[in-house]
N, C-alpha and C positions, 0 to 999 in steps of 0.2 A: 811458319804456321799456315797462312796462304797456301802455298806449294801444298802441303799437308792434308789440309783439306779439300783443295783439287782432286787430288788422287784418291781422296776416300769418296769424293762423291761418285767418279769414274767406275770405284768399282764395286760403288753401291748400283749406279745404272746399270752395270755387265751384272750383277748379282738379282736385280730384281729382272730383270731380261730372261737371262738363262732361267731364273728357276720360272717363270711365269709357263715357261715350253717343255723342259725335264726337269724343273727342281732341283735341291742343293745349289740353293744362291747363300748360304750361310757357309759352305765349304769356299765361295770366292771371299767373302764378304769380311767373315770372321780373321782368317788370316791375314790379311792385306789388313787390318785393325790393329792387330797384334803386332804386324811390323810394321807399319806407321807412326805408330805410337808408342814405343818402346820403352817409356821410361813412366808409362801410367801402371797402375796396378790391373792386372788381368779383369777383376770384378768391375773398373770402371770401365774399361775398355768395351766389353760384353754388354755393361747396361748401357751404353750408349747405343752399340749396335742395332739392342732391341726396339728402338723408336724405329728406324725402317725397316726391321723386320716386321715391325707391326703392321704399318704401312700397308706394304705391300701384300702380306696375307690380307686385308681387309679386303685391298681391292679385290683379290681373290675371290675371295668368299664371296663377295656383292654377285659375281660372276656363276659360281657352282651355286645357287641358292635360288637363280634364275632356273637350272635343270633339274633341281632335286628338290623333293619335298624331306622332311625333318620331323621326326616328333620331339617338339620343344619340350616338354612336360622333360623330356628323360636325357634330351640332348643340355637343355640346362643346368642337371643335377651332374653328370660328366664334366660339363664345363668349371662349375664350381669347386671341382676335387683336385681340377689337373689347373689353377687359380692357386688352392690353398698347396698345391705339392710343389707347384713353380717358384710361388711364394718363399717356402721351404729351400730348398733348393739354390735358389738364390741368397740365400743368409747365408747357406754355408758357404757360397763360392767367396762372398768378403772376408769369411775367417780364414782362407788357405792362400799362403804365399805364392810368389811369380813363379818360382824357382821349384814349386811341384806343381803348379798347373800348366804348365807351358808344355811339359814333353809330355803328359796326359793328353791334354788338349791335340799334338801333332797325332799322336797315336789313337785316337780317335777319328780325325781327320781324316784320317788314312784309309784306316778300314770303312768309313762312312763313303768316301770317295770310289773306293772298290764296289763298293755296292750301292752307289745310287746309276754309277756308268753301267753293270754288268745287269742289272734286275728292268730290264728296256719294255718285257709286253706283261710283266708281273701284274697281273689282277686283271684281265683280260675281260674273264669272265666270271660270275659269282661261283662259287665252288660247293657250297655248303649251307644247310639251311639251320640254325642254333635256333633251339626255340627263346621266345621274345627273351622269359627272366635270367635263362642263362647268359642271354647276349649283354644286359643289362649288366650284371655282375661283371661277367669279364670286361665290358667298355667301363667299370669301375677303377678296375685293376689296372686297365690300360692308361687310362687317364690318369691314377696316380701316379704310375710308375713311370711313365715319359713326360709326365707334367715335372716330374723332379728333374730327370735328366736333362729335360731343357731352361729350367730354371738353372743348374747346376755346371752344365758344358753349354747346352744348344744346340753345335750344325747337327744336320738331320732328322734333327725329329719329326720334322711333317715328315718325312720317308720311311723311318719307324713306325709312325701312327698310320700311315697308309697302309704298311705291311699285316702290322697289330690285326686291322681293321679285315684287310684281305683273309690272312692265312689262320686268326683264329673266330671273326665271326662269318667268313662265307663271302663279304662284300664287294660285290664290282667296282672297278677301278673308278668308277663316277660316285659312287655313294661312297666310297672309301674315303675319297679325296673330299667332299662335301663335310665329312665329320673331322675329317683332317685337320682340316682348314679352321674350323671353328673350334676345335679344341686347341689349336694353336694358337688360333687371335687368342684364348684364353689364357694362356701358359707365357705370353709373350706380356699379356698386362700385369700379370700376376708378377713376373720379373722386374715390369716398371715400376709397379706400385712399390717393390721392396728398394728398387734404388732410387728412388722417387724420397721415398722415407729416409733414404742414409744421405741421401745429397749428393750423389755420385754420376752423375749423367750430364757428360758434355755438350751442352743442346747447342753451342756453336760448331761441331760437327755432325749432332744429333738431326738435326732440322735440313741441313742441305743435300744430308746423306738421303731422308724418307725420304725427299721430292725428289731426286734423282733415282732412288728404287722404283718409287710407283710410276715415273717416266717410264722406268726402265723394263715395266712390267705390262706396263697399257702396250706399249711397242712392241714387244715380246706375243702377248696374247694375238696380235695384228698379224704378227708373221706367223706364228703357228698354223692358224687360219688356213693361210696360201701359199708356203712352203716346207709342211712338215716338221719335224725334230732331228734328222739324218745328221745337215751341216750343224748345226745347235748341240749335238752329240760332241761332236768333234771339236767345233771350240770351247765348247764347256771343260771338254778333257786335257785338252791343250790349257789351258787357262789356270783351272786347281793344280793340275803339275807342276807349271810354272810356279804357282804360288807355294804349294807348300813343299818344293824345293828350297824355295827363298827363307820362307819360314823355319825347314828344319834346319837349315846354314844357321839361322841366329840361335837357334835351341842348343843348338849340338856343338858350337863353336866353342 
């Protein structure tokens, strides 16, 4: 168990690292989980994850909150929806077996991984101006619909909600990421709270894994700073490959 837990906190620090620089620390994070742990059920595995998932977006957000201003009035009602859809979401991930969420899960993985590496200067610039109450509506929809998905799978969805964010209300890559972020911290408690209430969360993996993300995220943000995303590119890709090589070996075996 020792051994076990070593290596999940290693690749919570390489998870909160990478994604602090390009994001998808939940494509290293979540499968190195799943095959570490291989004899827990998928929904304990997941809500354990989520304590340094939370983690680390917090410190996040502490970060974009500093650049961007918010209207909380609307930003709160958003966070509330994709809360109750996570929530959701997460119930049903405890009624479904290992044996159909696992090759779901790879297959997700996959395509999440193709496109957090290939979408590099995605939301550059703002594109499009929605006027306020349609933006409202659609950051509605948004929030439910990836508040479930992430209650219900998870990797990706900050990468989804940045996209959501970009391509259907107009928003630049700094306000995308700003709403991102806080709809995630939101989506991430909503999952705690539900496995919180079932009893399902490893906090002797749970706890050494956050402090090794958010290490791994303060360090992360430091180098971003003074040497780019280029090499962070490259071992971030190098890294998920590996992983979820290893991963589809035990799905598919």
């Amino acid at each position: 168990m020792a051994t076990t837990i070593l290596l999940l906190c290693l690749f919570a620090f390489i998870a909160g690292f990478v994604d602090a620089i390009v994001g998808g620390g939940g494509l290293i994070q979540t499968p190195a989980g799943l095959i570490l742990m291989p004899t827990e059920a998928v929904s304990t595995v997941i809500g354990s994850l989520k304590i340094p998932a939370f983690t680390g977006t917090a410190f996040a957000v502490q970060q974009y909150l500093k650049k961007v201003k918010v209207i909380w009035k609307e930003v709160l009602v958003l966070m509330f929806l994709a809360f109750i859809s996570a929530f959701t979401g997460s119930q049903l991930l405890t009624q479904v077996s290992n044996a159909f969420m696992k090759p779901v899960i790879l297959i997700v993985l996959i395509g999440v991984a193709i496109y957090t590496y290939t979408k590099k200067d995605f939301g550059a610039v703002a594109t499009k101006n929605v006027h306020p109450k349609k933006a409202f509506i659609y950051g509605c929809i948004i929030s439910c619909v990836l508040g479930f998905y992430d209650g219900f799978i998870g990797p990706g969805a900050g990468s989804f909600l940045v996209m959501a964010f970009i391509s259907v209300l107009g928003y630049d890559f700094l306000k995308a990421g700003t709403h991102a972020k806080l709809i995630n911290l939101s989506t991430n408690l909503g999952s705690i709270s539900l496995f919180l209430w079932k009893g399902t969360i490893l906090w002797k993996i749970a706890i050494p894994m956050a402090i090794c993300n958010g290490i791994g995220g303060i360090l992360g943000s430091k180098l971003a700073i003074y040497k780019g995303n280029r090499f962070i590119r490259i071992f971030f890709l190098l890294v998920i490959t590996a992983t979820l090589v290893r991963f589809g070996y035990d799905v598919l075996k």
